[in-house]
Backbone as CSV, one residue per row, in Angstrom:
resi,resn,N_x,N_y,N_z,CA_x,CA_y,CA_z,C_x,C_y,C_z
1,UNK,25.640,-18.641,-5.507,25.493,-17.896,-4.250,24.056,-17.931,-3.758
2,UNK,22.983,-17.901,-4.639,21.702,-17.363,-4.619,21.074,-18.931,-3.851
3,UNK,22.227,-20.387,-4.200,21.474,-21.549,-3.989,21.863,-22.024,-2.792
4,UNK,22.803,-21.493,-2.484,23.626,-21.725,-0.869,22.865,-20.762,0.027
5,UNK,22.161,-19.752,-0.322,21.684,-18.675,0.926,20.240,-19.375,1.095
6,UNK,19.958,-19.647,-0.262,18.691,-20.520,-0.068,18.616,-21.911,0.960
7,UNK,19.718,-22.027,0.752,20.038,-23.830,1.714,20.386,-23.523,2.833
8,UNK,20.768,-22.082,3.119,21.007,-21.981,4.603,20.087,-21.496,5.362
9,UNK,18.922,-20.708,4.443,18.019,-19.888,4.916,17.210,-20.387,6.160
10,UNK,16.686,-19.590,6.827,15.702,-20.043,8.655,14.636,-19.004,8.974
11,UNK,13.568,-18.849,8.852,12.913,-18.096,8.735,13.261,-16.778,9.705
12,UNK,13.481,-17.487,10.784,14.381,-16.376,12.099,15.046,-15.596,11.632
13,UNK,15.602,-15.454,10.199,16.897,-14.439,10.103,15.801,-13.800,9.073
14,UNK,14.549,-13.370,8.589,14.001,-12.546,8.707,13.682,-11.309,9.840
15,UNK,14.078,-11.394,11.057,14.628,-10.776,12.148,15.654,-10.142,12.133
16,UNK,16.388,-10.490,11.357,18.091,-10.392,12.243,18.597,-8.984,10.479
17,UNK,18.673,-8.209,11.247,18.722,-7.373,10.243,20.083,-7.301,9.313
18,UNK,20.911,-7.907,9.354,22.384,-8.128,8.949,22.000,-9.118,7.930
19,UNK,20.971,-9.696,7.831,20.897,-10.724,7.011,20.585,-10.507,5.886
20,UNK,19.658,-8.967,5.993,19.106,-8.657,4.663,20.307,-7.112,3.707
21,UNK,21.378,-7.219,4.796,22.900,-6.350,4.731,23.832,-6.817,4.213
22,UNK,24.050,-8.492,4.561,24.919,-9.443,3.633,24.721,-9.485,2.656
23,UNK,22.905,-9.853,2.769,22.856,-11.051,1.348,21.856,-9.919,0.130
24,UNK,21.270,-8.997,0.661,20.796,-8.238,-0.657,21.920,-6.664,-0.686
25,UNK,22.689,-6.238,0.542,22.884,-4.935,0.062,22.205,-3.948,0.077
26,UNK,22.538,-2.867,-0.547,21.546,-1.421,-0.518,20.201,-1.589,-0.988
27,UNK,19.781,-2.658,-2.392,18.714,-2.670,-3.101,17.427,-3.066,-2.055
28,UNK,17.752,-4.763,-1.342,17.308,-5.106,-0.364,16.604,-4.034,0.653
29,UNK,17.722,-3.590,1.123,17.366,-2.503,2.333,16.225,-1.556,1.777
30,UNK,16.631,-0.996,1.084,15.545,-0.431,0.773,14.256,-0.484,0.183
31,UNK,14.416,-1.794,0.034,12.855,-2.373,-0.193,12.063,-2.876,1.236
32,UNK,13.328,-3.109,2.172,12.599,-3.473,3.260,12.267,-2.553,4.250
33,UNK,12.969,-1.116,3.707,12.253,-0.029,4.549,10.952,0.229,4.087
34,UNK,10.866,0.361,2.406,9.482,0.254,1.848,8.342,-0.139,2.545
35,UNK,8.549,-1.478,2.700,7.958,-2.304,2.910,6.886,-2.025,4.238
36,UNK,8.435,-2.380,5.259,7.393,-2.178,6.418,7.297,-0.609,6.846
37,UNK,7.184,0.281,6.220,6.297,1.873,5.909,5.388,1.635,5.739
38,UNK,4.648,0.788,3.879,3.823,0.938,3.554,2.804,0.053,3.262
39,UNK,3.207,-1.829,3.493,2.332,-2.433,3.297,2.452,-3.015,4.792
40,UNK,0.938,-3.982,4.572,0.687,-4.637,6.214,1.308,-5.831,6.278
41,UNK,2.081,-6.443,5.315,2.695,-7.456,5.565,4.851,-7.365,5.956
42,UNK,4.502,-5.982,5.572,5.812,-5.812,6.611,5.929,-5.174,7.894
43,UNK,4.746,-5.487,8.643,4.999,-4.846,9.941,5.699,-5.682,10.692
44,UNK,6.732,-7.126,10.156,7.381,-7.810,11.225,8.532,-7.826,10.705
45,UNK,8.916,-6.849,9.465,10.126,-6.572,9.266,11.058,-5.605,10.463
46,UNK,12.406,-5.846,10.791,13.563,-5.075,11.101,13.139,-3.781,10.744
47,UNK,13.253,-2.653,11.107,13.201,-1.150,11.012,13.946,-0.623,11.607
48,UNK,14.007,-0.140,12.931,15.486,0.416,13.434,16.501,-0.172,13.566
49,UNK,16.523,-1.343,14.001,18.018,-2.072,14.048,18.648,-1.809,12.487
50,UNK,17.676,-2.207,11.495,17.984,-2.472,10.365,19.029,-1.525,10.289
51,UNK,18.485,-0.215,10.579,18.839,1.432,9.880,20.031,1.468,10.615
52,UNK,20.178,1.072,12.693,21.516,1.236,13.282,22.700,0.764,12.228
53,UNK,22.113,-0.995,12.411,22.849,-1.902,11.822,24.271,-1.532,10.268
54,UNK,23.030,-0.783,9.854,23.193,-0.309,8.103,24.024,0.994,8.488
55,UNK,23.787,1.694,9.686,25.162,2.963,9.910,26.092,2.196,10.532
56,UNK,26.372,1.135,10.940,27.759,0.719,11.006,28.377,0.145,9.980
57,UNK,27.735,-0.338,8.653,27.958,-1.353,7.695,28.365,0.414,7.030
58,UNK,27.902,1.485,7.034,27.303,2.469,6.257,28.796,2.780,4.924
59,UNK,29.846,2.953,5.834,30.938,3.373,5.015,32.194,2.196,4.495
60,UNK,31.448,0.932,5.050,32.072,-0.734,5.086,31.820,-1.382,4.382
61,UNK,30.496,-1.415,3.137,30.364,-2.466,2.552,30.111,-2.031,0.932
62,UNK,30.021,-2.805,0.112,30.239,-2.407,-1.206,29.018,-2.960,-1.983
63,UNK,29.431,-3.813,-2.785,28.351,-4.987,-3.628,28.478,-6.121,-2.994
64,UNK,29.179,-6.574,-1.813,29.028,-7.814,-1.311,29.020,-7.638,0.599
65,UNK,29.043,-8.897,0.692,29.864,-8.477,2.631,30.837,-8.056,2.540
66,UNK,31.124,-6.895,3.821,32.859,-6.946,3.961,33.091,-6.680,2.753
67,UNK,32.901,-5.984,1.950,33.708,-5.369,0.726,33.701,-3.927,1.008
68,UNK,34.466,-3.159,0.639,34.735,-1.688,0.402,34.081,-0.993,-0.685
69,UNK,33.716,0.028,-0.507,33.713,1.204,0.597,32.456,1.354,1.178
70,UNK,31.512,0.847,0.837,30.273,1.499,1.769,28.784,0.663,1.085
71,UNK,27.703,0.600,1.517,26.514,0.576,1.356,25.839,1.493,-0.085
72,UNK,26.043,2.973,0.127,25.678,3.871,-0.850,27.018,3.620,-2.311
73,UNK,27.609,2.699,-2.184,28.483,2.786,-3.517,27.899,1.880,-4.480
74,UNK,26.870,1.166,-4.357,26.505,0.678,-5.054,25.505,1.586,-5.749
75,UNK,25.015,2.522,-5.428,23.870,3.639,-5.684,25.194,4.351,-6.867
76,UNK,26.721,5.089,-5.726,27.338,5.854,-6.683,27.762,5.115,-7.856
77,UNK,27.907,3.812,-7.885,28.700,3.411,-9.098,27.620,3.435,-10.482
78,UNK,26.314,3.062,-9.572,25.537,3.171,-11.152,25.415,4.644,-11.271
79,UNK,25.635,5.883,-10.919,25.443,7.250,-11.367,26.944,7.591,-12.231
80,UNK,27.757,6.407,-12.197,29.052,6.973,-12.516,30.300,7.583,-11.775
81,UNK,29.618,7.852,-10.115,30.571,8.392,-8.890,30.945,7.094,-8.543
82,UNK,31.354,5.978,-9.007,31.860,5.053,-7.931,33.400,4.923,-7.151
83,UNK,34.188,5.943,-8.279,35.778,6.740,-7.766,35.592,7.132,-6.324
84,UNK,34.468,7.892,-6.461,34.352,8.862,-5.303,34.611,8.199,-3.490
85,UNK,35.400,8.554,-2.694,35.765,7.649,-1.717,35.733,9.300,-0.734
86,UNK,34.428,8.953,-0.037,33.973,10.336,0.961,32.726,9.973,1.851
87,UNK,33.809,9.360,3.129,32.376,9.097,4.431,30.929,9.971,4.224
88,UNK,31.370,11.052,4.540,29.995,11.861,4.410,29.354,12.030,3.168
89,UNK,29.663,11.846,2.122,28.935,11.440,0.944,28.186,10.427,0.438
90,UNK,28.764,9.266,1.404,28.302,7.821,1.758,27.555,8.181,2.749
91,UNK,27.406,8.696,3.761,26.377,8.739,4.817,25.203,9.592,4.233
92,UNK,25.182,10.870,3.067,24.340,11.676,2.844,23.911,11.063,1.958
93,UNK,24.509,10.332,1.155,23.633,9.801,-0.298,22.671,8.196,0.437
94,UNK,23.369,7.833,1.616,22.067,6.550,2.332,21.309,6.998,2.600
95,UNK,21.376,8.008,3.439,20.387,8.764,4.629,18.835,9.272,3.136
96,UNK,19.363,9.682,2.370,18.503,9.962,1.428,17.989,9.418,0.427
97,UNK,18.708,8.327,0.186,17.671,7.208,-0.378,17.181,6.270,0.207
98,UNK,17.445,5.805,1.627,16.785,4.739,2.525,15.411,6.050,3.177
99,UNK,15.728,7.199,2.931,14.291,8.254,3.712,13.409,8.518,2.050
100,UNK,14.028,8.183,1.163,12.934,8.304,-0.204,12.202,7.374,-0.015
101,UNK,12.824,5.680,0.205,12.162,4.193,0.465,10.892,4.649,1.526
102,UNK,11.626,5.188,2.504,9.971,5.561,3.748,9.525,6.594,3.161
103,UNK,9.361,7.531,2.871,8.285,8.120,2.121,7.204,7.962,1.374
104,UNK,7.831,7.203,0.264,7.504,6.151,-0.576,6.535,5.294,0.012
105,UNK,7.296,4.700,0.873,6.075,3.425,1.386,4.920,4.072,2.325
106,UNK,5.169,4.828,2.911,4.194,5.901,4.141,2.813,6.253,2.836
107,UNK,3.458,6.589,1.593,2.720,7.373,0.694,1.794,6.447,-0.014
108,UNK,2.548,5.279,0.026,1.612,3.644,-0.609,0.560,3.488,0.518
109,UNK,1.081,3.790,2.018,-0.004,3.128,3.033,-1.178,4.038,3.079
110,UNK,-0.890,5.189,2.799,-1.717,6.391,2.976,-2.826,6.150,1.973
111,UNK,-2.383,5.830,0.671,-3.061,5.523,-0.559,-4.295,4.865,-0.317
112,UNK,-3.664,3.384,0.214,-4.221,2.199,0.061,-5.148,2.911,1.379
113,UNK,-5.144,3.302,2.320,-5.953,3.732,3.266,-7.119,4.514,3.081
114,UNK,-6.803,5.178,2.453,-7.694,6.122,1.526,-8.706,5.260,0.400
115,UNK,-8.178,4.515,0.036,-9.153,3.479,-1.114,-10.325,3.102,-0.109
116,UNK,-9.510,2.364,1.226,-10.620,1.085,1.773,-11.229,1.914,2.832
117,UNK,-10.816,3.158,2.868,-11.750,3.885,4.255,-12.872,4.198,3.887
118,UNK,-14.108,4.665,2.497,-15.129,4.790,2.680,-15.864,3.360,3.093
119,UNK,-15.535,2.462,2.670,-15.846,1.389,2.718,-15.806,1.000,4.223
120,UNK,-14.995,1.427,4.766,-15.241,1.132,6.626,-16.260,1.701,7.013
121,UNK,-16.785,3.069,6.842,-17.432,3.816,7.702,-18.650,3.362,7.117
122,UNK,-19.031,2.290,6.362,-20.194,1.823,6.343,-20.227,0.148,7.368
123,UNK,-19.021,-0.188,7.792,-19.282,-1.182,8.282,-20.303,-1.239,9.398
124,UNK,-20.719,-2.185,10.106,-21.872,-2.116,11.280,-20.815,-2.455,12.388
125,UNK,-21.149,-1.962,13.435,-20.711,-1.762,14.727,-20.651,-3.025,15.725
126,UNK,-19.000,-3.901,15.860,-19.384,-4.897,16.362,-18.540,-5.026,17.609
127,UNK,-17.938,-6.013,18.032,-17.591,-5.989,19.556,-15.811,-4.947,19.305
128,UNK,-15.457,-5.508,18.124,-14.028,-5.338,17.932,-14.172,-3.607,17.229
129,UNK,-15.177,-3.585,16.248,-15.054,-2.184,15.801,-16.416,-1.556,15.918
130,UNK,-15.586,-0.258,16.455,-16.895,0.869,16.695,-16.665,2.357,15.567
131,UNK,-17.592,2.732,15.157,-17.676,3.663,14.189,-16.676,4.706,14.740
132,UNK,-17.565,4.892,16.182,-16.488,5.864,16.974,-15.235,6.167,17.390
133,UNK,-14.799,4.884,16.641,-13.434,5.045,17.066,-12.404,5.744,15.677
134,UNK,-13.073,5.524,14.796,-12.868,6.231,13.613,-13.095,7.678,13.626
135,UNK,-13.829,8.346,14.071,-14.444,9.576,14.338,-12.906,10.185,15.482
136,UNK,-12.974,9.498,16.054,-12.103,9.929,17.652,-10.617,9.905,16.476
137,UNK,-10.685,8.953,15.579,-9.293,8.955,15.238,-9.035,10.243,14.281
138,UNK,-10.020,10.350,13.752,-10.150,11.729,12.451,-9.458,12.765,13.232
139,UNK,-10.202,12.783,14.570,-9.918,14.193,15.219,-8.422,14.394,15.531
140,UNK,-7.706,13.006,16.483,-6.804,12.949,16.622,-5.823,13.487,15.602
141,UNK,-5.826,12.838,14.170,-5.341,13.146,13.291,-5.067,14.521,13.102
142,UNK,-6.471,14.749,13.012,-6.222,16.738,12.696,-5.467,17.523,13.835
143,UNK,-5.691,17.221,14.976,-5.001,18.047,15.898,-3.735,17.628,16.580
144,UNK,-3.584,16.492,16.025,-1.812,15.923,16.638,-1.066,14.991,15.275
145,UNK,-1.191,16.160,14.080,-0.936,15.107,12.464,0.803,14.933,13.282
146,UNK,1.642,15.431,13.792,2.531,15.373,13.670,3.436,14.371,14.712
147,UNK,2.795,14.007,15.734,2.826,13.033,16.756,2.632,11.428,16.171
148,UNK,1.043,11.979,15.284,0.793,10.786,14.756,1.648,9.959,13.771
149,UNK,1.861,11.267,12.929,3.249,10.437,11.744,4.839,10.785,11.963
150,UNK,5.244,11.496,12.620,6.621,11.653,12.881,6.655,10.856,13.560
151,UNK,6.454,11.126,15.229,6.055,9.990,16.297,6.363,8.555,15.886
152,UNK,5.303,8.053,14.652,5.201,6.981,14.702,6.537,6.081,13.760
153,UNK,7.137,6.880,13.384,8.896,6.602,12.768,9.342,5.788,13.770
154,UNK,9.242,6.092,14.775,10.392,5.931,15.814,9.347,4.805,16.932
155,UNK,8.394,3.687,15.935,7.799,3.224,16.967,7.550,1.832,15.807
156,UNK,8.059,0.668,16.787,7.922,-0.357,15.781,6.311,-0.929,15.701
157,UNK,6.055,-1.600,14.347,4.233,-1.969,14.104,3.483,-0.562,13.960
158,UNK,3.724,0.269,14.935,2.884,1.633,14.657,2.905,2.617,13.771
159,UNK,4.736,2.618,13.274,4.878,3.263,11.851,4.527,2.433,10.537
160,UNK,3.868,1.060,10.890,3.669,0.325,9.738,2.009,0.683,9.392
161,UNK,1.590,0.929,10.638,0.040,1.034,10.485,-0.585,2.590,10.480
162,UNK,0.091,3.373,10.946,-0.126,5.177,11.278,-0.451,5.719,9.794
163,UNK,0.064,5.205,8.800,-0.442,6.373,7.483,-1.667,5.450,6.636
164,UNK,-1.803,4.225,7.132,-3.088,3.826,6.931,-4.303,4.073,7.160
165,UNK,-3.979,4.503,8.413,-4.889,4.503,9.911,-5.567,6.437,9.206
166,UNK,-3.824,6.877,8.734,-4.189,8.684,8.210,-5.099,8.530,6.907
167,UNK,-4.894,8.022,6.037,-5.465,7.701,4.549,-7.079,7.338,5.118
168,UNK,-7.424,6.274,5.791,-8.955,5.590,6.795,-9.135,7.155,6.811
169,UNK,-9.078,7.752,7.917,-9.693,8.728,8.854,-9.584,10.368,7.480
170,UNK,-8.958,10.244,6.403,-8.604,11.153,5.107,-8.347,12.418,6.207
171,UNK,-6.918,12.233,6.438,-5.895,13.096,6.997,-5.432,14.139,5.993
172,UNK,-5.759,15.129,5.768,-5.026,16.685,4.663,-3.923,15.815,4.149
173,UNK,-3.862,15.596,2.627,-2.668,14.852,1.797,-1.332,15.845,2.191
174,UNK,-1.279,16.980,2.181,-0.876,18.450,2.214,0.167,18.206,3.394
175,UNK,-0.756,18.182,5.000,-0.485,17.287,6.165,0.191,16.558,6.243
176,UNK,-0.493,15.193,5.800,0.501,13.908,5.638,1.831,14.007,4.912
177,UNK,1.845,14.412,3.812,3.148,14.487,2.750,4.054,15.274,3.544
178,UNK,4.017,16.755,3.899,4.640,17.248,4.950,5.330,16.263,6.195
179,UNK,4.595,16.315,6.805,4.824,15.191,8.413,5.596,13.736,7.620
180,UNK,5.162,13.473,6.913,6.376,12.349,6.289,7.270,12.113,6.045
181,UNK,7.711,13.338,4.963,9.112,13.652,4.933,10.237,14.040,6.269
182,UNK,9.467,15.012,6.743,10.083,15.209,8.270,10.322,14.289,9.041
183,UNK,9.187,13.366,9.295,9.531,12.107,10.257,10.250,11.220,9.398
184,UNK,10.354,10.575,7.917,11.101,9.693,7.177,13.132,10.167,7.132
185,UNK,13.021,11.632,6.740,14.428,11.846,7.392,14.756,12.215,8.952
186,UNK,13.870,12.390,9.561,14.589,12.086,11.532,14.748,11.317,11.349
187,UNK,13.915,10.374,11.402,13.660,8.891,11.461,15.578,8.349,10.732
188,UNK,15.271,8.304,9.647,16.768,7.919,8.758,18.307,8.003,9.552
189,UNK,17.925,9.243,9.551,19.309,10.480,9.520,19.932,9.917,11.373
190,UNK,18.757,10.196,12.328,19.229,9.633,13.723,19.543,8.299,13.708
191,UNK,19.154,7.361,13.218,19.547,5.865,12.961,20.507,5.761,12.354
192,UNK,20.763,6.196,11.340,21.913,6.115,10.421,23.022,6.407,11.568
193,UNK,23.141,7.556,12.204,24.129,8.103,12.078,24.561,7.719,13.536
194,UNK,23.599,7.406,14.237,24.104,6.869,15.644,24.640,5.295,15.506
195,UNK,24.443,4.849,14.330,25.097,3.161,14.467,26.642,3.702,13.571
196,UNK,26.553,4.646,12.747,27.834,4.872,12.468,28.762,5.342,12.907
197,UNK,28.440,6.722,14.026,29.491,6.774,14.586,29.534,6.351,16.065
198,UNK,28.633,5.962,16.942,28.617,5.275,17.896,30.052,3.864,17.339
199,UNK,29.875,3.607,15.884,30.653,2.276,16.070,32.158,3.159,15.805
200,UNK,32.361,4.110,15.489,33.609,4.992,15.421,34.300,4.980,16.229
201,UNK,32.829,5.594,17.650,33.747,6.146,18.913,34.530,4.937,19.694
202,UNK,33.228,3.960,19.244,33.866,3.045,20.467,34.852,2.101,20.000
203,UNK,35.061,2.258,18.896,36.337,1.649,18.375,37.666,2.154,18.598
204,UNK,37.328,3.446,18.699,38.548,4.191,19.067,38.673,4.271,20.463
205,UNK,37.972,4.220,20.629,38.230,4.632,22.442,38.710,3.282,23.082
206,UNK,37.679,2.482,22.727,37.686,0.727,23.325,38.235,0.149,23.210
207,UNK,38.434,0.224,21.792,38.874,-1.336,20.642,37.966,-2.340,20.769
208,UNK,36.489,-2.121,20.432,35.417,-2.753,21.050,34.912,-2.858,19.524
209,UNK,34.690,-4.097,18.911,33.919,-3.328,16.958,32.224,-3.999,17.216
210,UNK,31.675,-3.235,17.115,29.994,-4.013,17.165,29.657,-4.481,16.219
211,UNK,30.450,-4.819,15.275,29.942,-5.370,14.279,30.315,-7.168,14.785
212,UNK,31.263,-7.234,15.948,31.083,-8.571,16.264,30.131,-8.696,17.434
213,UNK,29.097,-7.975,17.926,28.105,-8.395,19.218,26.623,-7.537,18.085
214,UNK,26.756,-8.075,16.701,24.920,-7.408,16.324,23.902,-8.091,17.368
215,UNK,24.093,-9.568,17.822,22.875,-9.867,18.436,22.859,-8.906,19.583
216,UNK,23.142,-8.623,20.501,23.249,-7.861,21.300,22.666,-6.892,21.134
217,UNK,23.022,-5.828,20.627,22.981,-4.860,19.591,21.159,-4.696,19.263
218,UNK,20.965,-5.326,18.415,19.410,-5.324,17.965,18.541,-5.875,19.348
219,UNK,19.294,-6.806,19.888,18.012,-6.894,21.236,17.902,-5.556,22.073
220,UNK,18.506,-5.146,21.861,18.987,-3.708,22.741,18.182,-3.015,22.278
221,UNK,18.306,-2.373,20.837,17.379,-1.980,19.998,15.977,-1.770,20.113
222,UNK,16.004,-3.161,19.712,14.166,-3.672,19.959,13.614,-3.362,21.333
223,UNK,14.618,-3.644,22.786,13.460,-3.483,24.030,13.418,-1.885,23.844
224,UNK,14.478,-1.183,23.522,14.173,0.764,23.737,13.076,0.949,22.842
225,UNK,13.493,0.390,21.871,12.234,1.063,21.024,10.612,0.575,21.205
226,UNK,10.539,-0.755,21.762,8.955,-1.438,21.973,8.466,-0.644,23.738
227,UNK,9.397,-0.785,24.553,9.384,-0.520,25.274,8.449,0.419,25.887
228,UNK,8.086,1.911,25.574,7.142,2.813,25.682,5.889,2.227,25.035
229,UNK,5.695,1.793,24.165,4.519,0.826,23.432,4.094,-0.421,24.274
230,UNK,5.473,-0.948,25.579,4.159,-2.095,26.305,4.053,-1.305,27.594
231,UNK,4.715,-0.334,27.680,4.524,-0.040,29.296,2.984,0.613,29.119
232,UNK,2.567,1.062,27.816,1.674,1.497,27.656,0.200,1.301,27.455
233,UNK,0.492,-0.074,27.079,-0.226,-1.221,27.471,-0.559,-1.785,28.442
234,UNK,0.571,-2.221,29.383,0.469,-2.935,30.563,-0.117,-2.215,31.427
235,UNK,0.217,-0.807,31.080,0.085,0.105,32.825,-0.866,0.729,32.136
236,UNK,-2.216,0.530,32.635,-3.578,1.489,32.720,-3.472,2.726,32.784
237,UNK,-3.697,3.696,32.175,-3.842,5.367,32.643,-4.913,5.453,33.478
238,UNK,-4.112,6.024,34.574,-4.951,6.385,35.943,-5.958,7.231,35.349
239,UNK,-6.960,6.840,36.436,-8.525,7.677,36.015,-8.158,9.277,36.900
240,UNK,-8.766,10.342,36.203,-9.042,11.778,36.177,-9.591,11.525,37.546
241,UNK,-8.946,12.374,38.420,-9.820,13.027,39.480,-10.678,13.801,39.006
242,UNK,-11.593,13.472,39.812,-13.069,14.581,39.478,-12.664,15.650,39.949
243,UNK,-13.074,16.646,39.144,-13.164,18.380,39.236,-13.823,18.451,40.442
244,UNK,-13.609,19.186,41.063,-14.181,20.159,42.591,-15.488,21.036,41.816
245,UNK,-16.412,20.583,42.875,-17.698,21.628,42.161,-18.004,23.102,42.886
């Protein structure tokens, strides 16, 4: 199996979040939420689609594709629950170990941020980095910790880089650990649960299954979620009228 996925492999389906749903399963997934949480080389991993994707697969797949009963049965069978056949037990036991994986990794980026940040604030001041912008970010941190790391769940590249950026600027551990957990289960729990039963309703209602239009699906995904991140870019914030003297 392992020599045929290899022979079919395309670097593109590092993208395509079903790919890492077929062919690794629950273990996979949750290394690739890890991942792009906490190191910088997964900021071009899948993240929300992944998570939609994985609430429609959520109560559908087993130890292989298309096998029964779910994603999290591979978790229950090694505890010994693998009898156990209960949607919402399958949705509560993912939701909480794919939000341990982001924690986890938020808590690695934070780390590693924390190592290499004294070491920045001695760097010298060049076109690309200014001391000050470190300073401006400290503050930010302290007075919007929760924008910065909840917020940044729900924002692709920016939740890969935000608890780095907190660890650099030494954001209250206290702070961070808090705001993590909170944003790692929103984050989870709304993804999860809108690809699972979004694919419920509209099966029932439609006879429509999204599990045959994923491309669709994840492009959809990707423009909502990047979307506020280029308009934000593209479009300049208008300059402050001057105060009346």
């Amino acid at each position: 199996m392992l020599t045929s996925i290899l022979l079919e492999f395309h670097w593109s389906q590092l993208l395509q979040p079903q790919f890492y749903i077929e062919n690794g399963g629950l273990w996979l997934l949750l290394f690739v939420v890890f991942a792009e949480t906490g190191l910088f080389a997964g900021f071009f991993l899948p993240g929300d689609s992944l998570l939609f994707v994985a609430g429609i697969f959520a109560t559908q797949m087993g130890e292989g594709a298309n096998v029964e009963p779910g994603l999290a049965y591979q978790f229950l069978k090694l505890v010994g629950l693998g009898a156990v056949r209960n949607e919402w037990l399958d949705l509560i036991v993912l939701v909480g170990l794919i939000a341990t994986a982001g924690i986890l990794g938020n808590s690695v980026g934070y780390w590693f941020g924390k190592k290499v940040g004294p070491s920045i604030y001695h760097w010298k001041d060049t076109l690309l980095f200014k001391k000050k912008y470190l300073h401006q970010a400290h503050d930010f941190y302290e007075k919007h910790g929760a924008i910065a790391i909840v917020g940044a769940r729900f924002l692709p590249l920016i939740r890969t880089f935000a608890p780095i950026i907190a660890g650099v600027v030494e954001m209250d551990r206290k702070k961070f650990m808090y705001y993590n957990i909170v944003g790692s289960f929103a984050w989870v729990t709304s993804m999860i649960f809108a690809g699972h039963f979004l694919q419920k309703w509209i099966l029932a209602q439609f006879g429509f299954d999204l599990k045959s239009h994923l491309e669709v699906i994840v492009l959809g995904i990707v423009f909502v979620t990047t979307a506020p991140v280029l308009v934000k870019i593209i479009m300049p914030s208008k300059p402050k009228a001057d105060t009346p003297k």
